[in-house]
Structures are given as C-alpha cells and as structure tokens.
VEXBAFI-369852 format. One record per atom (N, C-alpha, C, O): residue in three letters; atom name; x, y, z. Coordinates in nm, 2 decimals, padded with zeros to 4 digits. Layout:
N
("ALA"; "CA"; (X; Y; Z))
...
% end
This chain:
78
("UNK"; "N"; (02.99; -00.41; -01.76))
("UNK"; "CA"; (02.94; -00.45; -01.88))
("UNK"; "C"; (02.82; -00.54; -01.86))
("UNK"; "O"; (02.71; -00.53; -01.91))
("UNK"; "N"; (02.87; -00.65; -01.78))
("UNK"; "CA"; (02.74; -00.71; -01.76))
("UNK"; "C"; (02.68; -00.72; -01.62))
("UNK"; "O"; (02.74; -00.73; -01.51))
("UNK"; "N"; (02.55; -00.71; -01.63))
("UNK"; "CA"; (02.47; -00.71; -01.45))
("UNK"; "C"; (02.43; -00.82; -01.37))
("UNK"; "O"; (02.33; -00.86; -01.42))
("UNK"; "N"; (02.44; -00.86; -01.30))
("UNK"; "CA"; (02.43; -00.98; -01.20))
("UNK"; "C"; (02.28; -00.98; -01.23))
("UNK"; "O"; (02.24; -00.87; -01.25))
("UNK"; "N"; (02.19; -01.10; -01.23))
("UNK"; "CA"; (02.07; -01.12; -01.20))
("UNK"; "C"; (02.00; -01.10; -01.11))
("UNK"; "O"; (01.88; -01.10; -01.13))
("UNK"; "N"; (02.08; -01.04; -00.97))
("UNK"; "CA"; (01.98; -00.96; -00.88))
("UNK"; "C"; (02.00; -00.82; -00.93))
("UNK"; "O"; (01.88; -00.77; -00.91))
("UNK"; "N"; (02.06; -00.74; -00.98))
("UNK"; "CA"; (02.08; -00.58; -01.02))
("UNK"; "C"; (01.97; -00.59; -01.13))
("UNK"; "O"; (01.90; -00.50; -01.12))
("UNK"; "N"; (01.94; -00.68; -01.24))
("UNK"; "CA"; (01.84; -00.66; -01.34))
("UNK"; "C"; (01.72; -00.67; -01.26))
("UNK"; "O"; (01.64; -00.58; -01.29))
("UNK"; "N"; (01.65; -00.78; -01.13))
("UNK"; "CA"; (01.52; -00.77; -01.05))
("UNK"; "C"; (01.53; -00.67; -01.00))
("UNK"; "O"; (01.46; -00.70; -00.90))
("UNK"; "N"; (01.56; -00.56; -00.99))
("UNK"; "CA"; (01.56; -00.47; -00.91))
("UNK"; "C"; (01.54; -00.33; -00.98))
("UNK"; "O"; (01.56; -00.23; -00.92))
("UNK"; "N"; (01.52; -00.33; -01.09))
("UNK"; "CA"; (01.47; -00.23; -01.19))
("UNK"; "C"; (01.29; -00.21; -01.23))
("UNK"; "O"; (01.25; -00.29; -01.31))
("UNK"; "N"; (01.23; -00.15; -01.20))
("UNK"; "CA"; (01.12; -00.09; -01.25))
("UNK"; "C"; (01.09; -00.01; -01.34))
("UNK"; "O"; (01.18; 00.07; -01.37))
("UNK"; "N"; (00.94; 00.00; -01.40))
("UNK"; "CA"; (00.95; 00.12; -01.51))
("UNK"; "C"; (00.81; 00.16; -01.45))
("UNK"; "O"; (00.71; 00.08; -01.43))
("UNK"; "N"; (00.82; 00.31; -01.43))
("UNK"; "CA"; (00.63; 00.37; -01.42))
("UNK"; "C"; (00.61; 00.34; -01.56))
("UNK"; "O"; (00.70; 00.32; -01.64))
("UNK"; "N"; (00.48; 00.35; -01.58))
("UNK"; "CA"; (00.44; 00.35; -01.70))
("UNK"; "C"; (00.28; 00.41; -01.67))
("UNK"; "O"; (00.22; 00.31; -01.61))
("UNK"; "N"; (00.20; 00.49; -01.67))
("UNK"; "CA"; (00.10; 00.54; -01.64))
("UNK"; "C"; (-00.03; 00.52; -01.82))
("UNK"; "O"; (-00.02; 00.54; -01.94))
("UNK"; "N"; (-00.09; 00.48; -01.77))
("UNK"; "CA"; (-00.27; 00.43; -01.83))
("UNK"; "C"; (-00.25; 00.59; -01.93))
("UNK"; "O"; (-00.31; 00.58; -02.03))
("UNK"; "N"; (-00.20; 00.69; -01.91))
("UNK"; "CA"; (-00.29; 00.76; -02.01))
("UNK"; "C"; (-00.17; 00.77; -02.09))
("UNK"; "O"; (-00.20; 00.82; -02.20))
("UNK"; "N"; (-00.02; 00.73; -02.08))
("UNK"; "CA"; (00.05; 00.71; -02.21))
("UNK"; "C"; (00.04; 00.55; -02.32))
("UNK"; "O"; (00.10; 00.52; -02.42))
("UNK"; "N"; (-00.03; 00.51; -02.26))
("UNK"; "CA"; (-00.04; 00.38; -02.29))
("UNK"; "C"; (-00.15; 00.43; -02.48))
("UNK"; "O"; (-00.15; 00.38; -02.59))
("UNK"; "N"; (-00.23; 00.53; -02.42))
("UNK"; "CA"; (-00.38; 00.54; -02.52))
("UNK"; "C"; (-00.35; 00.68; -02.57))
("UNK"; "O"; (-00.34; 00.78; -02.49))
("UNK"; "N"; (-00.34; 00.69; -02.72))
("UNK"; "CA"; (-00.35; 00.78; -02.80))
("UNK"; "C"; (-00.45; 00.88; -02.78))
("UNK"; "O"; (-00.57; 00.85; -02.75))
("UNK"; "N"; (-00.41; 01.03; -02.78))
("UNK"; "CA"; (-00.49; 01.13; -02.70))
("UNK"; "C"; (-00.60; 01.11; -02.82))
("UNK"; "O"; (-00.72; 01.10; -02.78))
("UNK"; "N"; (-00.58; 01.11; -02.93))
("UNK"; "CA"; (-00.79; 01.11; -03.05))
("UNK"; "C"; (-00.82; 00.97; -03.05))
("UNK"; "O"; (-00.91; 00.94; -03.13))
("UNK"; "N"; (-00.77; 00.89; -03.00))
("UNK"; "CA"; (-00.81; 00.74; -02.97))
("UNK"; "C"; (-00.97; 00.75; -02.97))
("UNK"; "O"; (-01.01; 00.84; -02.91))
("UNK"; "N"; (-01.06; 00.67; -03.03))
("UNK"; "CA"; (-01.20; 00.67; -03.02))
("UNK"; "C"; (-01.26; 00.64; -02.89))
("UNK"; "O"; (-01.36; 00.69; -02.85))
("UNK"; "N"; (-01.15; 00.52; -02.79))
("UNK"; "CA"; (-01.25; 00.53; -02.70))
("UNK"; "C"; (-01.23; 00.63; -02.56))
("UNK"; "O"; (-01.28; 00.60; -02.46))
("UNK"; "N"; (-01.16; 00.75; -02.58))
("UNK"; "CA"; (-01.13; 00.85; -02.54))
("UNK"; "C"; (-01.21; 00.98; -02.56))
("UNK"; "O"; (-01.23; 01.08; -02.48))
("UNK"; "N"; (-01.26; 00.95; -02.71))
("UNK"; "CA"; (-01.40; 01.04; -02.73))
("UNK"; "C"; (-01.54; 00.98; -02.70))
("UNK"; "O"; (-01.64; 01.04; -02.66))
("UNK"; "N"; (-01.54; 00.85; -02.72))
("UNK"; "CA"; (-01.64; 00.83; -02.60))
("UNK"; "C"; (-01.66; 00.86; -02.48))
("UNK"; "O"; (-01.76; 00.91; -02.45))
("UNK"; "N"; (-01.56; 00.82; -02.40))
("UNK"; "CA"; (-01.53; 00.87; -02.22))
("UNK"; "C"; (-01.59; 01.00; -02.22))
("UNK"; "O"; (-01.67; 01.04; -02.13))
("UNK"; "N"; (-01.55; 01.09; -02.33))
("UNK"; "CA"; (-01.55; 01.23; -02.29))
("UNK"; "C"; (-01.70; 01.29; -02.35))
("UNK"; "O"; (-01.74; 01.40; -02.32))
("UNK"; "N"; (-01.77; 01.22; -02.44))
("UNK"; "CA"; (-01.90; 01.30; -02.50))
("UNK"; "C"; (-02.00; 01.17; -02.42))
("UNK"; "O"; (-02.12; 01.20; -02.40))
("UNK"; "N"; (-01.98; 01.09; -02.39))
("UNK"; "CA"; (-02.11; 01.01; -02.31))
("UNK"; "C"; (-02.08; 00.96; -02.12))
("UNK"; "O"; (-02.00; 00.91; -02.04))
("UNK"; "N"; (-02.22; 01.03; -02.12))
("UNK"; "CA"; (-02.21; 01.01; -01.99))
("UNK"; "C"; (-02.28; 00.86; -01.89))
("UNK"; "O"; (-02.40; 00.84; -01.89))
("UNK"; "N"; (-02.21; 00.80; -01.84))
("UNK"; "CA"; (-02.25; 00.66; -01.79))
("UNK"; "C"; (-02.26; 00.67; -01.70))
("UNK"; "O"; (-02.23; 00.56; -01.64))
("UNK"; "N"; (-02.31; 00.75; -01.63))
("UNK"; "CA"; (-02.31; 00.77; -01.46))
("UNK"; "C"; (-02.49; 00.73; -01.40))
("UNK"; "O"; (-02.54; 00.72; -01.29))
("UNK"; "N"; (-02.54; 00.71; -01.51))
("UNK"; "CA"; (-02.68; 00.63; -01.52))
("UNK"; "C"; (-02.70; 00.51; -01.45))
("UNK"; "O"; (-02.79; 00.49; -01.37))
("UNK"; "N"; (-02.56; 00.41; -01.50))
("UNK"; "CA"; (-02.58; 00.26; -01.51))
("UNK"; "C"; (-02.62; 00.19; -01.36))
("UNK"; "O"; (-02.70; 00.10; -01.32))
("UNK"; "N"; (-02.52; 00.28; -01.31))
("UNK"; "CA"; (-02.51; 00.23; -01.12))
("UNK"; "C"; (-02.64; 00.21; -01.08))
("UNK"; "O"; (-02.70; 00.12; -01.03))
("UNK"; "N"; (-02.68; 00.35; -01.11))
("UNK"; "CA"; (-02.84; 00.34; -01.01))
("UNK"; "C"; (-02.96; 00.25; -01.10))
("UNK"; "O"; (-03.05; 00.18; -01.06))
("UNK"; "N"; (-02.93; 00.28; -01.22))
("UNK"; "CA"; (-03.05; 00.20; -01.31))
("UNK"; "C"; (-03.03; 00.00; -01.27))
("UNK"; "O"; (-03.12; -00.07; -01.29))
("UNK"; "N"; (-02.92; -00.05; -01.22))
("UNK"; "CA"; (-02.87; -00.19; -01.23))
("UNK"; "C"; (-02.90; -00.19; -01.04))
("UNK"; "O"; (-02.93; -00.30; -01.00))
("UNK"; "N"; (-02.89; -00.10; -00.94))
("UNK"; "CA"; (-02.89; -00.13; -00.85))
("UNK"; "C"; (-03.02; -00.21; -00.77))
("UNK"; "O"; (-03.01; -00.23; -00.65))
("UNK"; "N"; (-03.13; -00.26; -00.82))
("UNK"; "CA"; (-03.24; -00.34; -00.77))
("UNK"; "C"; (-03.16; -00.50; -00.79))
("UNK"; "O"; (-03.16; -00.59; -00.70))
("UNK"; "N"; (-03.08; -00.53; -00.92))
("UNK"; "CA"; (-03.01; -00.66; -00.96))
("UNK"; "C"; (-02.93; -00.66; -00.86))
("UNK"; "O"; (-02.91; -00.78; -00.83))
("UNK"; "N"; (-02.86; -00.59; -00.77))
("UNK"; "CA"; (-02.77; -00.64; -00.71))
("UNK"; "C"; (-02.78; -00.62; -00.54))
("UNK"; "O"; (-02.81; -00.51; -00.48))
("UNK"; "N"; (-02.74; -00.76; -00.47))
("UNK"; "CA"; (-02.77; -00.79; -00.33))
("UNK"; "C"; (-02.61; -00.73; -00.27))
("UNK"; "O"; (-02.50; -00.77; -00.30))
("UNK"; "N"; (-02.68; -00.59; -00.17))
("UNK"; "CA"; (-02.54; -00.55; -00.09))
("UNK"; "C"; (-02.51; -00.61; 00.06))
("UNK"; "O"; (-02.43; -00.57; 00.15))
("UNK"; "N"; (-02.58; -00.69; 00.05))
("UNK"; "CA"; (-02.54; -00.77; 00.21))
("UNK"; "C"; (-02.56; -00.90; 00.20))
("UNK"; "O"; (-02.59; -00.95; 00.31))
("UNK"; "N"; (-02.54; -01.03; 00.08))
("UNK"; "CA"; (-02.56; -01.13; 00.02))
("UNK"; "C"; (-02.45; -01.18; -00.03))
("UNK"; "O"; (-02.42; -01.07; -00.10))
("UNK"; "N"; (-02.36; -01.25; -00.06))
("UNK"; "CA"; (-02.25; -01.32; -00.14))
("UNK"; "C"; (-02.16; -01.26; -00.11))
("UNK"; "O"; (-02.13; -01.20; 00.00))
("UNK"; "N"; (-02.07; -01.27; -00.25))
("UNK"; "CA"; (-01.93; -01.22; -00.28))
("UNK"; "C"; (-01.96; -01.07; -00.36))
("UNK"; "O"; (-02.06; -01.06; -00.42))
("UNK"; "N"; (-01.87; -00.97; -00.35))
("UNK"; "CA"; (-01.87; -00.87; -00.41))
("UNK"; "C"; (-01.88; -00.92; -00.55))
("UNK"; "O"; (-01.83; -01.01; -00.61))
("UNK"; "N"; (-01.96; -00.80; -00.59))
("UNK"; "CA"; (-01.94; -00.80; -00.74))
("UNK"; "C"; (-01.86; -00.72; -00.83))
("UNK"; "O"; (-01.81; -00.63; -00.76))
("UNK"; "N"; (-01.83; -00.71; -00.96))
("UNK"; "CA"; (-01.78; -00.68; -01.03))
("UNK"; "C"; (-01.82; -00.55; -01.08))
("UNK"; "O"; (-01.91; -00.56; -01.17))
("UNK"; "N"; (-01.79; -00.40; -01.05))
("UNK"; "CA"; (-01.87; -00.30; -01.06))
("UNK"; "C"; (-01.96; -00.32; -01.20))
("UNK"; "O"; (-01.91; -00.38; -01.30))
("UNK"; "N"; (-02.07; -00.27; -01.19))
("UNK"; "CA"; (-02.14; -00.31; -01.30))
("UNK"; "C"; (-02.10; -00.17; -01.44))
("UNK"; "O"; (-02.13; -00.16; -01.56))
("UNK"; "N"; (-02.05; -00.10; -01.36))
("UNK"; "CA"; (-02.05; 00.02; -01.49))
("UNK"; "C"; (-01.92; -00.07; -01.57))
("UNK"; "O"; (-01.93; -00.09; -01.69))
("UNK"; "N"; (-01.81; -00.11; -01.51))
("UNK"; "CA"; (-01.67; -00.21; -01.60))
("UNK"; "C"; (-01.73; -00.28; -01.70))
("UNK"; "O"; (-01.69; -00.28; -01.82))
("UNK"; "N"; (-01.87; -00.36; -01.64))
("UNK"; "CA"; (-01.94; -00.48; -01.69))
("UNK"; "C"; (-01.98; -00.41; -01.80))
("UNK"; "O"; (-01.93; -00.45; -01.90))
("UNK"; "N"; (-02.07; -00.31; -01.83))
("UNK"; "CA"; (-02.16; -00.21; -01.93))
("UNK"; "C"; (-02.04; -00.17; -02.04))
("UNK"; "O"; (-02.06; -00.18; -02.16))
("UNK"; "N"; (-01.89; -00.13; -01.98))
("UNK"; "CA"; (-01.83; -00.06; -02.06))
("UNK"; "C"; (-01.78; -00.18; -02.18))
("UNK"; "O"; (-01.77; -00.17; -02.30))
("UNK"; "N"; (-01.74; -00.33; -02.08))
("UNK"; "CA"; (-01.65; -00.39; -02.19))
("UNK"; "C"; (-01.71; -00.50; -02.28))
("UNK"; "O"; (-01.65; -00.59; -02.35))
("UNK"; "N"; (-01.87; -00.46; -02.26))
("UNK"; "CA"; (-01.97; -00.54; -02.36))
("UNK"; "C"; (-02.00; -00.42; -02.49))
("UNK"; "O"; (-02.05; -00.47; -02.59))
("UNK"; "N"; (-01.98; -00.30; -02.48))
("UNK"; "CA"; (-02.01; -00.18; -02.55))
("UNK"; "C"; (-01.89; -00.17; -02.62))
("UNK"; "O"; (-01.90; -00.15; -02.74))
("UNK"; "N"; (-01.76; -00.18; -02.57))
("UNK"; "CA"; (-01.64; -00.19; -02.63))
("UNK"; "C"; (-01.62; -00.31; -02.72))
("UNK"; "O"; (-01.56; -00.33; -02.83))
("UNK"; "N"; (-01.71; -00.40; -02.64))
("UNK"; "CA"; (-01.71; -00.54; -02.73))
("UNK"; "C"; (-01.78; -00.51; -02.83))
("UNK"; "O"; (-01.73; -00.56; -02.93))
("UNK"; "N"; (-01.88; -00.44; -02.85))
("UNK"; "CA"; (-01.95; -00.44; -02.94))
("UNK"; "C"; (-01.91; -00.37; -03.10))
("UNK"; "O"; (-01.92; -00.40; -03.22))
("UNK"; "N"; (-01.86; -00.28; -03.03))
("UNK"; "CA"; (-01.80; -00.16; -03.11))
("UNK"; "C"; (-01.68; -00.23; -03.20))
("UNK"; "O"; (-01.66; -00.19; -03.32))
("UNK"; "N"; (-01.57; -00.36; -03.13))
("UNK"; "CA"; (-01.49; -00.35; -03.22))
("UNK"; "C"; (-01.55; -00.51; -03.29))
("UNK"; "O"; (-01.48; -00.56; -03.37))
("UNK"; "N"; (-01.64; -00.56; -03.26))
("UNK"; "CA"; (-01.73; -00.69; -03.31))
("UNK"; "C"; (-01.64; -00.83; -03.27))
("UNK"; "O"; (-01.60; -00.93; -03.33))
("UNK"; "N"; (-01.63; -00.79; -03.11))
("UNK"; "CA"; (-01.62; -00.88; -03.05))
("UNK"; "C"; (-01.70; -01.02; -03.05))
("UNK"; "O"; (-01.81; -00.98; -03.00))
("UNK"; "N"; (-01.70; -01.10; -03.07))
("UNK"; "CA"; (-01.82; -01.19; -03.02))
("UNK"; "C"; (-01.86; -01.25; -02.92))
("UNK"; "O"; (-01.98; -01.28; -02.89))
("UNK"; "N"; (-01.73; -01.30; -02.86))
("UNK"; "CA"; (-01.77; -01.30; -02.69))
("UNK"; "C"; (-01.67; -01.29; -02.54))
("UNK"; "O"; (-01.55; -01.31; -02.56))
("UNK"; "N"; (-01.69; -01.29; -02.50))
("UNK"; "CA"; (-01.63; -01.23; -02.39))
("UNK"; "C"; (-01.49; -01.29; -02.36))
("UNK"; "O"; (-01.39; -01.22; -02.32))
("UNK"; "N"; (-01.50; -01.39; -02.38))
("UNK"; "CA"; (-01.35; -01.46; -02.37))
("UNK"; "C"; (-01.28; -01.41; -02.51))
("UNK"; "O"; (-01.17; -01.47; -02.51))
("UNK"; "N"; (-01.29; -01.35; -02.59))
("UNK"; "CA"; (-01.23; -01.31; -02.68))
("UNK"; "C"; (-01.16; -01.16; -02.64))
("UNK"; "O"; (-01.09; -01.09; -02.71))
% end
C-alpha cells in the first residue's frame, strides 16, 4: 500500500516534445509553412568562430523574439 521513498525516486516518465503541443497549434503551422533556414547564413559575419564562448544558436534567438512577438511579449525575461 505504501512505497518507501527510495521505490517512488526511482520512477520515471518519457514524455516526448511532440505530445506536449497540439497537432493545429499555431506555432506548428508556422514551423511547417515558413522557412528559416536563411537566418544562419544571413547573421554569420556577427558571429566570431574561433573567439569567446559559444554562442547561443542564433536561429533559437530569431525564433523566441518572433514568438515573442506574436504572443505580445514585451521582454525577454517575460
């Protein structure tokens, strides 16, 4: 009836990214009618590949200022 505290740590659950998001989800029809495969090459002069710390892929950067925008985010920490 009841489970020891190590028998409950020892349980996992998969859970996979595409049951998480509604298949007519809007930004699912974005993904699928716009193509972003632009951004890499058009942003690659901004960024130094043998200089610093890795950066932050810049297409992630493009998407979640666009998503920002779309749901009227206002800034990033939001």
């Amino acid at each position: 009836m009841f489970q020891s505290k190590t028998e409950r740590q020892n349980e996992f659950e998969m859970v996979a990214i595409e049951e998480l998001v509604p298949e007519d989800h809007l930004l699912r029809k974005i993904d699928q009618y716009i193509d972003f495969s632009f951004i890499p090459e058009k942003v690659r002069p901004y960024y130094s590949e043998d200089n610093g710390r890795p950066s932050l892929d810049p297409l992630v950067l493009f998407k979640m200022m666009f998503i920002g925008y779309i749901y009227g985010v206002r800034s990033e920490r939001e």
